[in-house]
N, C-alpha and C positions, 0 to 999 in steps of 0.2 A: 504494500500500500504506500504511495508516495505519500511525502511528504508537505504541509503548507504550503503558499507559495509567498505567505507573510502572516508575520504576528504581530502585535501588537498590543502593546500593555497601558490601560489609562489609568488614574482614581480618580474616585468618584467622594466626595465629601459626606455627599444626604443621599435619603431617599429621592428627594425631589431630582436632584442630580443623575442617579439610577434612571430614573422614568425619564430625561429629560434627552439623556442618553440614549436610550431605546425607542425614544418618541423618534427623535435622527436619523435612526436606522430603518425604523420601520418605515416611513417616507420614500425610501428607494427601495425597498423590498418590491420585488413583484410575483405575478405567480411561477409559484412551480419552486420559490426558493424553498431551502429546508433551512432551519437551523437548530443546531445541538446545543442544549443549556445547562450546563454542571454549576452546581453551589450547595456548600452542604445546608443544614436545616439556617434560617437566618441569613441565607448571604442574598438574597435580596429577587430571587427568582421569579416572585409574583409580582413585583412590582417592577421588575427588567419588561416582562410579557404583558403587564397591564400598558405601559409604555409603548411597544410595540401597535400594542393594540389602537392606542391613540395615534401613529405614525400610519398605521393603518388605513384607519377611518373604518374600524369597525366595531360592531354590540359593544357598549361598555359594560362593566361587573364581571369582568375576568377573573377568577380564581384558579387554585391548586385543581387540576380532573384527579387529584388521588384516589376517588372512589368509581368515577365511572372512566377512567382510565383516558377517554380521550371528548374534550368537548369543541363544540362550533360556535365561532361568535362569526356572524353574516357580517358583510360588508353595508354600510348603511345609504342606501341613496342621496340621503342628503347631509353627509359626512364629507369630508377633505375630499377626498376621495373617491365617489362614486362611480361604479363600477369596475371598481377592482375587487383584489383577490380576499374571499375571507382568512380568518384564522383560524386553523385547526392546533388544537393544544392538547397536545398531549404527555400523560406522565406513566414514563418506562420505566421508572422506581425497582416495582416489584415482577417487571419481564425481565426471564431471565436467560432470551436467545432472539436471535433475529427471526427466528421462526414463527413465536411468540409474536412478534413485532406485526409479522406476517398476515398472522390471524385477526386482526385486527382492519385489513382491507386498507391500511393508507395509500395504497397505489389509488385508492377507486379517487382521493379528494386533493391526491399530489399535484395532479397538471391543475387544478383550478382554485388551488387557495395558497399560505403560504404555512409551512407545517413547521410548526416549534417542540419540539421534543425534549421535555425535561429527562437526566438522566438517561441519554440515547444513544450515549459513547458506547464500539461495540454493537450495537444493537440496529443501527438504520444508515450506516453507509452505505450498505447494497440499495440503499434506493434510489440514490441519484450518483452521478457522476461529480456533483457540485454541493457542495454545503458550507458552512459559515457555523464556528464552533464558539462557543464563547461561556466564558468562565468567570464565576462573580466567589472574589476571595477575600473574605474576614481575616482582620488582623491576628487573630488567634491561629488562625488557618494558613493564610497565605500560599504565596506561587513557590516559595521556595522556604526552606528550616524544616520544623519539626512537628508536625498535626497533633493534633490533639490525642489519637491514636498508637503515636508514637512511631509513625509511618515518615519515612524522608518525602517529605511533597517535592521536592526539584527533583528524585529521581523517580518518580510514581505518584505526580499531582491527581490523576483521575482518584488511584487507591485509596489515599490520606483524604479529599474528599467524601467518598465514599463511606470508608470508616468513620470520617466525622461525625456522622448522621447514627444513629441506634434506631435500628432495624424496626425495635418495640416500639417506636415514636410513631405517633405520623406527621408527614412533612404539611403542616399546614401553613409553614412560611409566611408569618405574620408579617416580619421584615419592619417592626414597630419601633427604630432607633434608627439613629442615624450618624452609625459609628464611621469611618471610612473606609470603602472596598475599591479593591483592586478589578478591573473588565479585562481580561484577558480576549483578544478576539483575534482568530484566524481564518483565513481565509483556503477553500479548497477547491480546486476545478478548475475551469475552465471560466465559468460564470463569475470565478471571485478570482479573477489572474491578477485583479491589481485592486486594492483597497479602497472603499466608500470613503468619500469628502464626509466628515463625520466632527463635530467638536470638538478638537485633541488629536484627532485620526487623520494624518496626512493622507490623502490622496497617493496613486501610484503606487510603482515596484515596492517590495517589503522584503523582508529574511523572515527566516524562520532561528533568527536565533535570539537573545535573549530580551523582550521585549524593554521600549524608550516608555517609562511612567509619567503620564502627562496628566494634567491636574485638570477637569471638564467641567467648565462653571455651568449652573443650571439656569436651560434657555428657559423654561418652561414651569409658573407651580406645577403641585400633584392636583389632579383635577379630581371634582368631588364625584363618587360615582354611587348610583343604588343598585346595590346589589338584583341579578335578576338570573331568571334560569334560562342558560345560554342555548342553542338549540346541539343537539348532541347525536354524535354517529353511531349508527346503530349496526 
């Protein structure tokens, strides 16, 4: 499996900065992207994808799918955006194979929305040739030392992630502080050969070696949302 074709490391101060970030991103997202979301319990995952969701312009009340595994928030006609891609969101937490992954039919809603896959390392590269990985890391945690686990994160950041999180929890990712996190994001394919104009995020060529930490002032508040039940794949 090749390798990135660039990395890139920012902080993020707040939550608001998080969302603010992802609102950015999701903006030039179009259909048919995928993207892979790691952070253990707390690093700010639902509020990375509520973000997106705003860059979007789609359903707002975004939440964790920890229970029903994968939900849909429609694109909204009269959003940013109208007539683009919805959001499929989904959390691979508890799959434990690409097969798994499988079963689930995301080829059926891949060419026509843009698919975020919590915990999907592993598990959803056979589905596209191109995807957009990106990694949200608490101080405690971080991209490189020593996880809370006792796992070396510079040599096995996905594992010390992983192990961050206790199995018996569930990831309901309040993300309710606003301590400072690290966005690790890279880029893979063809589709991501060269890096999103992004707040912090140069444009163009990248490495894939040890990401520049850039500080990403928040363009955006956190927008008020009411909670609502998003339509879901069945």
């Amino acid at each position: 499996m090749s390798g990135p074709a660039w990395e890139r490391g920012l902080e993020v101060r707040t939550a608001a900065e998080t969302h603010a970030l992802a609102a950015a991103l999701g903006a030039v997202l179009q259909t048919g992207d995928l993207l892979v979301l790691t952070g253990e319990l707390g690093a700010g995952k639902t509020t990375f994808t509520q973000g997106l969701g705003e860059g979007l312009g789609v359903r707002a009340g975004i939440i964790s799918p920890t229970f029903v595994l994968v939900r849909i928030h429609p694109n909204l006609p009269g959003g940013p955006r109208p007539g683009g891609p919805d959001l499929v969101h989904v959390d691979a937490y508890r799959l434990e194979s690409a097969a798994e992954i499988d079963d689930i039919d995301l080829e059926n809603t891949l060419d026509s929305a843009v698919t975020v896959v919590e915990w999907g390392r592993g598990r959803v590269e056979h589905l596209s040739d191109s995807r957009l990985e990106v990694e949200l890391h608490r101080p405690r945690g971080g991209a490189a030392g020593i996880g809370s686990a006792g796992t070396n994160t510079a040599a096995d950041p996905a594992g010390a992630l992983r192990a961050a999180a206790d199995p018996g929890v569930l990831d309901f990712d309040t993300d309710d502080d606003d301590e400072p996190r690290t966005v690790v994001i890279r880029g893979f394919g063809p589709r991501w050969a060269e890096a999103p104009a992004l707040p912090g995020l140069e444009p163009g060529p990248g490495s894939a070696a040890a990401p520049t930490t850039e500080s990403v002032p928040a363009t955006a508040p956190m927008p008020e949302t009411t909670p609502q039940t998003p339509e879901r794949n069945s």
